[in-house]
C-alpha positions as CSV (number, residue, x, y, z in Angstrom):
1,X,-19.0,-4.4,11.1
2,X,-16.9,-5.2,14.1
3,X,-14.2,-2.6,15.1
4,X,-11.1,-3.3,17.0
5,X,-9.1,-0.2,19.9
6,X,-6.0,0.3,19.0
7,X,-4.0,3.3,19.6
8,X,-0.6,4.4,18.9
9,X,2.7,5.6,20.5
10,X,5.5,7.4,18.5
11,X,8.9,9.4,19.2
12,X,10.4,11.2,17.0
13,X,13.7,13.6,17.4
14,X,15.4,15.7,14.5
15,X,18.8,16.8,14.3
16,X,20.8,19.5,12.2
17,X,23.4,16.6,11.2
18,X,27.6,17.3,10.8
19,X,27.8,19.4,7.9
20,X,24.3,21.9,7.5
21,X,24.2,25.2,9.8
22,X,20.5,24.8,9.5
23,X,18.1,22.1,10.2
24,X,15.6,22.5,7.2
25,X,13.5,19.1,8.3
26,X,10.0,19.8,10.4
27,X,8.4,16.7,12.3
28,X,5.1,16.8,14.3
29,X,4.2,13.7,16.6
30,X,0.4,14.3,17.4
31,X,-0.5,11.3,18.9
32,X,-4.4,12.2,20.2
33,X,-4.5,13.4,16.5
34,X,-3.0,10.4,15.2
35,X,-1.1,12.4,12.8
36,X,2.3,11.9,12.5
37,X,4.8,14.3,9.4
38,X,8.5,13.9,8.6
39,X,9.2,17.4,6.2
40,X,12.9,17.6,4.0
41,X,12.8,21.8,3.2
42,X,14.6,23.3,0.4
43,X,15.7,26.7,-0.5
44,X,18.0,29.7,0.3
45,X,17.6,32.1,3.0
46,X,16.4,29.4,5.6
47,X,13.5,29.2,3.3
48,X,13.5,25.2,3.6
49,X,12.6,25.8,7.3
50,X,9.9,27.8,6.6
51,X,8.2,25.7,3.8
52,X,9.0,22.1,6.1
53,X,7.2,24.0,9.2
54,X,4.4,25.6,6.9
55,X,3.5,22.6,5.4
56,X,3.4,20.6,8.6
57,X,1.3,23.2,10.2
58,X,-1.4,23.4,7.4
59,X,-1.7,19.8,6.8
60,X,-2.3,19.7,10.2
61,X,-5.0,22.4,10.7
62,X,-6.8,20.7,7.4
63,X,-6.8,17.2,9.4
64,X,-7.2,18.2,12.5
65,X,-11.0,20.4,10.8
66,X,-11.7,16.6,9.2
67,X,-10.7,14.2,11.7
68,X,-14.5,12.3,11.6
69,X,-13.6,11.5,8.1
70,X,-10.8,9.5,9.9
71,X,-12.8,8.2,12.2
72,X,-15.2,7.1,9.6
73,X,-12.6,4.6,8.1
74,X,-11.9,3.1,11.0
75,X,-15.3,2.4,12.6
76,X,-16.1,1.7,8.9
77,X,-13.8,1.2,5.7
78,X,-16.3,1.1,3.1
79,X,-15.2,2.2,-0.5
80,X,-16.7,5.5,0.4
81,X,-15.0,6.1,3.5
82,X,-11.2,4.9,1.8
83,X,-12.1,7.9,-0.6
84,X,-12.8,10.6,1.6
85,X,-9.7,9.5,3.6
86,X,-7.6,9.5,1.0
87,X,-9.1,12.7,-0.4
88,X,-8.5,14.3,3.1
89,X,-5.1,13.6,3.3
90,X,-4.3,14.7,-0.7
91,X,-6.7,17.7,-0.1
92,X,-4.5,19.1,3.2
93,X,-1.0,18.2,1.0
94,X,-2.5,20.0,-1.6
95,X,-3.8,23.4,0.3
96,X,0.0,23.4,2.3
97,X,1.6,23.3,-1.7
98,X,-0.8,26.7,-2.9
99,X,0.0,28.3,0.4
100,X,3.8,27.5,0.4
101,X,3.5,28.8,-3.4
102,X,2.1,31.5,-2.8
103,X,4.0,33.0,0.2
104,X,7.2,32.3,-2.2
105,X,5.9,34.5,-5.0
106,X,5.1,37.4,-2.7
107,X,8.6,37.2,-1.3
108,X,11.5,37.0,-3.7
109,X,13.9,35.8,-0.5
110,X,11.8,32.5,-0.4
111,X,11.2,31.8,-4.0
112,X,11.7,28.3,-4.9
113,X,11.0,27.1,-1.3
114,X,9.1,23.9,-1.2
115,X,9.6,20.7,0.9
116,X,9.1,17.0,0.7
117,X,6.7,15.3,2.8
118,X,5.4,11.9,4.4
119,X,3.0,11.4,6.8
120,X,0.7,8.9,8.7
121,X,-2.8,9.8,9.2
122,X,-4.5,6.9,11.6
123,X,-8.1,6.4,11.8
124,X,-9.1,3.4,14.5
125,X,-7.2,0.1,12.5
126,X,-6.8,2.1,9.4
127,X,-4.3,4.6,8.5
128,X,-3.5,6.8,5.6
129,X,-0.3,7.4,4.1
130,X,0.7,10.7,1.9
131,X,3.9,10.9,0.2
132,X,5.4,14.0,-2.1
133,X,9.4,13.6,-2.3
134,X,12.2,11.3,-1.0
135,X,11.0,11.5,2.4
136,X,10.1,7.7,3.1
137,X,8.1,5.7,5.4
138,X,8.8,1.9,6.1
139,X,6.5,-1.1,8.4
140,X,8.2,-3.3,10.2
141,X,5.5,-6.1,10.5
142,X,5.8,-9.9,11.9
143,X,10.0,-10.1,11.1
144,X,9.7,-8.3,7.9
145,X,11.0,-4.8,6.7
146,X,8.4,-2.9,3.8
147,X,9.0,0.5,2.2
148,X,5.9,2.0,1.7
149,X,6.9,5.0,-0.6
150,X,8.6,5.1,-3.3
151,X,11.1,8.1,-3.8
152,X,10.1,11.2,-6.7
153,X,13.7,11.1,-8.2
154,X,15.2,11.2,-11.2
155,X,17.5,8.7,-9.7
156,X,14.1,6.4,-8.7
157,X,13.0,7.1,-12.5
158,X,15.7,5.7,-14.3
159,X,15.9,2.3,-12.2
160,X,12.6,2.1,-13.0
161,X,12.3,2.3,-16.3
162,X,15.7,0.1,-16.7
163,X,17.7,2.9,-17.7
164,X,20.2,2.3,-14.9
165,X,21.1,-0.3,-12.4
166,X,21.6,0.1,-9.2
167,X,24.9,0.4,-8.7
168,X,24.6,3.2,-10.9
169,X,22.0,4.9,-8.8
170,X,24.4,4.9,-5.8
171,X,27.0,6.7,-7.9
172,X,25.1,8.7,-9.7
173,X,25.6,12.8,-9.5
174,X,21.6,13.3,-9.4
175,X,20.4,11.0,-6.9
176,X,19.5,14.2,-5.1
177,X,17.4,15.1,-7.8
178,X,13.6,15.1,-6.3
179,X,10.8,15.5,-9.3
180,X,7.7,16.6,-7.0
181,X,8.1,19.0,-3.9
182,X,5.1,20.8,-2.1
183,X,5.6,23.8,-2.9
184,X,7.4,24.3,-5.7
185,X,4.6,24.6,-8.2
186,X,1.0,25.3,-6.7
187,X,0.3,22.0,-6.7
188,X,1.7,18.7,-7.1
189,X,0.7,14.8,-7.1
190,X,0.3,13.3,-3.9
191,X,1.0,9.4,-3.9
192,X,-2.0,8.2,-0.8
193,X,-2.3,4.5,0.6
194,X,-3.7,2.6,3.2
195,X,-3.2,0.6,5.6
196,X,-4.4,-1.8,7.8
197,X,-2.6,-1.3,11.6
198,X,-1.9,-4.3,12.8
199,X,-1.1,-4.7,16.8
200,X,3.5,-5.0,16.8
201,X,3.4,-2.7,13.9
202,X,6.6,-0.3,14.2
203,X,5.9,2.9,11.3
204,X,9.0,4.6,10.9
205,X,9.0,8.1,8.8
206,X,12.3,9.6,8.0
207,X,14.1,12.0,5.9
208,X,16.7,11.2,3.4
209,X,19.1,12.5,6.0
210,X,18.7,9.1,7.4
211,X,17.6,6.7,5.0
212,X,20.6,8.2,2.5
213,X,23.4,6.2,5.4
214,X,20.8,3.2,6.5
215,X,20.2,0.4,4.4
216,X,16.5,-1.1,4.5
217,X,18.4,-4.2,5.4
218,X,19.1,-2.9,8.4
219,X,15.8,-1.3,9.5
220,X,14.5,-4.4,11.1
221,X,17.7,-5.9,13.4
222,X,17.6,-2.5,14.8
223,X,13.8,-1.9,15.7
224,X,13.6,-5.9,16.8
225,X,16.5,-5.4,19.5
226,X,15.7,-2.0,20.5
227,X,12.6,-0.4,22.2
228,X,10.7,2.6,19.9
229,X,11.7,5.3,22.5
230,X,15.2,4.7,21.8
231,X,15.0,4.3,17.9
232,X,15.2,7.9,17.0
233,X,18.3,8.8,18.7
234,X,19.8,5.3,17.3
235,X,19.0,6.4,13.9
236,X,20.3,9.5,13.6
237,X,23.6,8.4,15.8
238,X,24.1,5.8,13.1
239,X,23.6,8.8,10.3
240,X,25.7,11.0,12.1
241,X,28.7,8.3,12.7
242,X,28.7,7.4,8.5
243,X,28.7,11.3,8.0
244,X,25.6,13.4,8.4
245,X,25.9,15.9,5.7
246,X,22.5,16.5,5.8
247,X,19.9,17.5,8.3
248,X,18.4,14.1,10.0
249,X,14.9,13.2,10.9
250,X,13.1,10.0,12.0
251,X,9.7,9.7,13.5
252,X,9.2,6.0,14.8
253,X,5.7,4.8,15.1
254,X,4.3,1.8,17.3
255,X,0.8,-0.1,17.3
256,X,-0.8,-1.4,20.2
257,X,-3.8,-3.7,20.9
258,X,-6.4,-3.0,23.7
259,X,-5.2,-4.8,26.4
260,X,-2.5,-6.3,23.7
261,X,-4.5,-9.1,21.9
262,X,-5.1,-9.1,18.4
263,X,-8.3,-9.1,17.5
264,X,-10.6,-10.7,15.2
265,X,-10.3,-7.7,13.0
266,X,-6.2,-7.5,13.2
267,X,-6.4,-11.4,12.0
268,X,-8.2,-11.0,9.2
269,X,-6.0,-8.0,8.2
270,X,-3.2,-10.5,8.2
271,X,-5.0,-13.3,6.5
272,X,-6.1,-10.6,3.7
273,X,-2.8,-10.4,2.9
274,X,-1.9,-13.5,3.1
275,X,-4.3,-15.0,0.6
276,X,-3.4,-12.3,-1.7
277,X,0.1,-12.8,-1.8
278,X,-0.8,-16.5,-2.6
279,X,-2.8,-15.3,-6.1
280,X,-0.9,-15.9,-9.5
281,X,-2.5,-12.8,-10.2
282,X,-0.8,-10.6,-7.5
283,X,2.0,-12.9,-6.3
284,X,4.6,-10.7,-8.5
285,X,3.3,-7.0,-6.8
286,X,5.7,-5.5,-4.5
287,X,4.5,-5.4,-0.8
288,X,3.4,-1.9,-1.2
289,X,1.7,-3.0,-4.4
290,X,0.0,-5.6,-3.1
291,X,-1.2,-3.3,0.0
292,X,-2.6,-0.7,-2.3
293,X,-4.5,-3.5,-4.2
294,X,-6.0,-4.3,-0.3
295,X,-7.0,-0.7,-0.6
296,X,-9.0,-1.0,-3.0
297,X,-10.8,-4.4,-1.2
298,X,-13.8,-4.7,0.9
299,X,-15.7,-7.7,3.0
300,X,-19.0,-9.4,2.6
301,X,-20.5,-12.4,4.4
302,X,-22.6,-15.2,3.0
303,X,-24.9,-17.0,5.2
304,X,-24.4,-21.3,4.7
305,X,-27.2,-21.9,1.6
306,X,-26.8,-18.1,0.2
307,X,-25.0,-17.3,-3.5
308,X,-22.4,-16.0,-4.0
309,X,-22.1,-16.2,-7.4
310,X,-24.4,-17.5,-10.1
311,X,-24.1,-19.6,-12.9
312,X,-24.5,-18.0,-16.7
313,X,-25.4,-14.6,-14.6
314,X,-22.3,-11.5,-15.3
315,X,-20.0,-11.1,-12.8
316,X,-16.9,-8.5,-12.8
317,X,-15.8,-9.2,-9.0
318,X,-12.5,-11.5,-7.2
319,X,-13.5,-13.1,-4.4
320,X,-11.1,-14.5,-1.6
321,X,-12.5,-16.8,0.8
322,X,-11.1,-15.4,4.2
323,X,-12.9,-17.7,6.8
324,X,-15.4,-20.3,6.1
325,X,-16.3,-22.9,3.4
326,X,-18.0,-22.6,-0.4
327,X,-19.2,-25.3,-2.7
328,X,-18.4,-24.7,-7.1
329,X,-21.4,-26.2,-8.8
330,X,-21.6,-26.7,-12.3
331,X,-25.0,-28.0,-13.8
332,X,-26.4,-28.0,-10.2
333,X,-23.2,-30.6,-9.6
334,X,-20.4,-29.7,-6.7
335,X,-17.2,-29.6,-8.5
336,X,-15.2,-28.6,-6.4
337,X,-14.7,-27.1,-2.4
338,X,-13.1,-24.3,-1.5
339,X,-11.2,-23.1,2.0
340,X,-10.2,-19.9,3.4
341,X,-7.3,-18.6,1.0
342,X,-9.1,-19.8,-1.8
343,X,-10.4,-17.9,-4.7
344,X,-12.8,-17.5,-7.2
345,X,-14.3,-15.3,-10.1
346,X,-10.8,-14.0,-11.4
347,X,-11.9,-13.8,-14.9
348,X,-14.8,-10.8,-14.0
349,X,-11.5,-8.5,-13.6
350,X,-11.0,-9.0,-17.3
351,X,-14.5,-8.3,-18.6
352,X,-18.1,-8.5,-17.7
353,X,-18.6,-12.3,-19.2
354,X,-21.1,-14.7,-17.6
355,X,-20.3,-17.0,-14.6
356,X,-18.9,-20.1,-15.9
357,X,-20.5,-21.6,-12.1
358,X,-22.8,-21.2,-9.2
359,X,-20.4,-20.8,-5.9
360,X,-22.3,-21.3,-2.9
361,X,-21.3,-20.7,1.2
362,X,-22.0,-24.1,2.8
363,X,-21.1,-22.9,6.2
364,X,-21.1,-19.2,7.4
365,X,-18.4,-17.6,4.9
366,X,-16.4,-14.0,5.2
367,X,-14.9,-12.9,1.7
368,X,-12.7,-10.3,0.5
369,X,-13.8,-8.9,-2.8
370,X,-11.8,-6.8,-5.7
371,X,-14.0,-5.2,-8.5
372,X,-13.0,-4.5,-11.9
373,X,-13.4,-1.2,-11.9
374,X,-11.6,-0.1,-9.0
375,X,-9.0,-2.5,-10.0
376,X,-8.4,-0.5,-13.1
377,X,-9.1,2.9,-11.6
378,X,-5.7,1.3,-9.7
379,X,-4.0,0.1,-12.6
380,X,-4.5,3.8,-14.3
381,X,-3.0,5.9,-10.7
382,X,0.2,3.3,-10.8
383,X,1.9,2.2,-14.2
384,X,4.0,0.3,-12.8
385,X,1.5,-2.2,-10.5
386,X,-0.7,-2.2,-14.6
387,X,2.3,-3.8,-16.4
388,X,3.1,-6.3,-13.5
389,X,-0.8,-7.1,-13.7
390,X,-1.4,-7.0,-17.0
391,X,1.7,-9.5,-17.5
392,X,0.2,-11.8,-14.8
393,X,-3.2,-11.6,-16.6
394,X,-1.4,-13.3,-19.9
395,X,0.0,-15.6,-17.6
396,X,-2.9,-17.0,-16.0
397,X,-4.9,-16.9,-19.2
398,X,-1.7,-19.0,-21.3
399,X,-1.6,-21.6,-18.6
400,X,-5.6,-22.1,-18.7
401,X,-5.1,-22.8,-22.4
402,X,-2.5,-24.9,-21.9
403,X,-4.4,-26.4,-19.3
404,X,-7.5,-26.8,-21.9
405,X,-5.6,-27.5,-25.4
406,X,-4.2,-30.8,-22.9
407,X,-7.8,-31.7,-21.8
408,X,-8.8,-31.4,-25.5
409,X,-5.6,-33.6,-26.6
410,X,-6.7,-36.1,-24.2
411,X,-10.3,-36.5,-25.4
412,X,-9.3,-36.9,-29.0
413,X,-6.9,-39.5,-28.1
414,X,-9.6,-41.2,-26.1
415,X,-12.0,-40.6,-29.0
416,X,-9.4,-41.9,-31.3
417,X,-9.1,-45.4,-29.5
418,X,-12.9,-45.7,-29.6
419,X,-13.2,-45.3,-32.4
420,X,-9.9,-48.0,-33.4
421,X,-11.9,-50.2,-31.7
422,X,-14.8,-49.9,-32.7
423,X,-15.1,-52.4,-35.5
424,X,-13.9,-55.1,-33.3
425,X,-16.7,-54.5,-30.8
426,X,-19.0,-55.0,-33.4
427,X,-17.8,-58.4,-34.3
């Protein structure tokens, strides 16, 4: 497994806004950490200060113990090592909620404190995204604008389950309305993903103080005509100038390349993505959907000559040629050739049925690879990304029988004029 330097530089600046007395938000930059936390507090008392700042400093302290787990999934992303990274940043979320919990019971001037909370945890190429609130972090990647989270509010609930539209949710009296906080309860779920850091990248963490006056539209013009250092400031001058009634926070995040190439690794990152996207399975996924689906992915390379798959043998794996070339046989027979972006082996998400073909590498061949069950250990953790796959699952499977009921039409019309003829041939 090859491994690519990259490091990171960030800025970040907080400000009380036009309208608070306090500044509730907390922000850490830690760049030799690679740990970087945008924190919205809430509560009476200054309390919101205290659980933005506690939670920022325990999550930090439980990273900061664990950082080779980082450094495992980046010198190696095996499904193991996405676990424990995942794990790491849930479990450190997780501690800061019982401790802000606690400290709020044992002083009735801070009860109901909690905060939300994003972060970016980096690990080599990798990096790890925790989310609790309507804190959000956005990637600004080759001319395109992502949000990676997506806001715990009620507001957020209802467009998602129809309920309302969205010009509704911009009126709406409880778009304020968060349903987790750290803090509040002694624990809470932590939404994790990750990422692959590709060299250009620009992360950008922010409170709602922000993102509640800046459109996503308008995310990208202003990090591609401005450089990072000067991004925070921008920001919150921008949130300030459409009002600032709330305290305003953005932490603004930038990859770079050793010696600025992209590597082989970095390529492959983007071609992973790129074939995905191109899948009638996946092609309807958000682009944070279809990043925690590359979560979930790992490589393999074939050798020219080795199987891949086997014919009539189970199979419950996707594969996505990334580079190379692989030959479909059927009855010892090529059928078919296919290139990088192409796919093969869909049908062992849906059950463990035999191989319908042998597929083959006939030159040196690198392949992404999606297994059932971590595909529906997936599904389970986001509802949402199940019923969009689920529906793309009846999708492909109506237009193969399409496909096959007009095959079969074909042959009994060809059977039918054989058999017309027939008699005439005899004569």
């Amino acid at each position: 497994m090859f491994a690519v330097a990259l490091n990171t530089e960030a800025f970040g600046l907080t400000d009380v806004g036009r309208k608070r007395q306090h500044n509730e938000d907390a922000m850490l930059v830690d760049s030799p950490l690679g740990l970087y936390v945008v924190a919205d507090g809430m509560g009476g008392h200054a309390a919101g200060e205290v659980a933005s700042a506690r939670a920022t400093e325990v999550v930090k302290q439980h990273i900061t113990a664990n950082r080779h787990l980082l450094k495992d999934l980046g010198n190696n992303p095996t499904a193991d090592s996405r676990s424990a990274a995942a794990a790491l940043v849930e479990v450190a979320v997780q501690r800061a909620c019982a401790d802000i919990y606690r400290t709020a019971m044992t002083d009735a001037s801070k009860r109901g404190m909690g905060t939300t909370f994003v972060c970016l945890a980096v690990g080599g190429n990798k990096g790890v995204i925790g989310h609790v609130g309507d804190s959000r972090v956005y990637l600004v990647r080759h001319g395109q604008c992502h949000r990676l989270t997506e806001d715990h509010t009620l507001v957020a609930a209802q467009l998602k389950a129809g309920t309302i539209t969205k010009e509704q949710a911009a009126a709406s009296q409880y778009r304020n309305v968060i349903t987790r906080a750290v803090g509040i309860q002694e624990s809470v779920q932590v939404d994790t993903l990750i990422v692959d850091l590709v060299p250009n990248d620009v992360f950008i963490l922010c409170s709602d103080g922000l993102h509640g006056y800046v459109e996503d539209e308008e995310i990208l013009p202003l990090v591609s005509s401005m450089a990072p250092a000067d991004l925070p400031k921008r920001f919150i001058d921008i949130a300030n100038e459409r009002g600032g009634k709330d305290n305003i926070t953005a932490v603004v995040v930038k990859v770079a390349g050793e010696g600025a190439t992209v590597s082989e690794e970095t390529s492959e990152a983007q071609s992973r993505m790129e074939a995905l996207r191109k899948i009638p399975l996946f092609r309807h996924l958000t682009y944070k959907e279809q990043t925690a689906v590359l979560s979930i992915a790992t490589t393999r390379t074939y050798p020219a000559g080795r199987e891949i798959v086997v014919e009539g043998q189970p199979g419950e794996e996707l594969f996505v040629v990334i580079r190379g070339r692989v030959a479909i046989e059927k009855n010892g027979v090529e059928i078919a050739e296919l290139r990088a972006g192409g796919h093969f082996g869909e049908m062992g998400l849906i059950d463990n049925a035999p191989r319908s073909a042998t597929v083959r590498a006939t030159e040196p061949t690198r392949t992404m690879v999606i297994s059932r069950p971590d595909l529906m250990g997936l599904m389970k953790r986001e509802s949402i990304l199940a019923v969009k796959m689920l529906w793309s699952f009846v999708q492909v499977l109506s237009d193969r029988l399409r496909a096959t009921n007009s095959e079969l039409s074909e042959a009994r019309q060809e059977l039918a004029v054989a058999q017309a003829i027939q008699p005439f041939a005899e004569e």
